[in-house]
N, C-alpha and C positions, 0 to 999 in steps of 0.2 A: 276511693272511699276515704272521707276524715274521719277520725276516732279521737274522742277526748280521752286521754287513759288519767285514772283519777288514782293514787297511791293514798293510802291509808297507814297510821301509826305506825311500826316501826319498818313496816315495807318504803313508806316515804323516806324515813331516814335513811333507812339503805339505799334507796333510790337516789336520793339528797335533792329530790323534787317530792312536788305532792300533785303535779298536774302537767303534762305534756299532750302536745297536741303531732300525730302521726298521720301521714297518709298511707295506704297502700290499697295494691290491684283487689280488686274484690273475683274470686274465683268460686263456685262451687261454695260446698260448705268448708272454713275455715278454724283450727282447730286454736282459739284463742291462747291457751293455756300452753301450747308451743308456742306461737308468735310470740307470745311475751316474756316466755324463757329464754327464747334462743336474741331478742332482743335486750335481754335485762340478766344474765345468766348468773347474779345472785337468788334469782327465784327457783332456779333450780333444788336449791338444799332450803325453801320457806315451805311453810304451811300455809295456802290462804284459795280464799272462796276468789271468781270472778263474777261479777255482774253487768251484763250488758242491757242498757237503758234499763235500769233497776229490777231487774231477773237475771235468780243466779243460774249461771248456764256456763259452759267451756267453749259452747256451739256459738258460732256466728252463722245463722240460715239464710238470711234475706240481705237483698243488694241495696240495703240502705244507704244512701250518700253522707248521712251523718250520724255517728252514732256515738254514744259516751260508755267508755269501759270503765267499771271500777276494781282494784285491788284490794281485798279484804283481808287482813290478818285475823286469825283467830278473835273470837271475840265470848265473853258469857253474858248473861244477863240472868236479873233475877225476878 
């Protein structure tokens, strides 16, 4: 499986990217929000939402070939 992971405001600065491109084995249900701790292990001590192809989710369910992750920081709106 390819995955776009897409970093957002100051998680890209942390990251010192705002867009990488990953492959990996697609198994089962896949628990995002590890993958990209245990890859990115500043997100460990962040706060921030995941959205995979624009739903927020931690779950990766289906054996899509392509898919785009986003990293979300905190955010408000009014």
């Amino acid at each position: 499986m390819i995955a776009i992971v897409k970093y957002f405001g100051l998680l890209a600065e942390e990251a010192k990217m705002s867009e990488e491109q990953i492959e990996f084995d697609f198994s089962d249900q896949i628990d995002i929000r590890k993958f990209l701790e245990e890859r990115n292990p500043f997100l460990k001590n962040q706060t921030f939402k995941i959205a995979i192809d624009c739903k927020i989710t931690d779950q990766l369910e289906d054996s899509k070939e392509f898919i785009e992750i986003a990293v979300l920081p905190p955010f408000a709106g009014g």
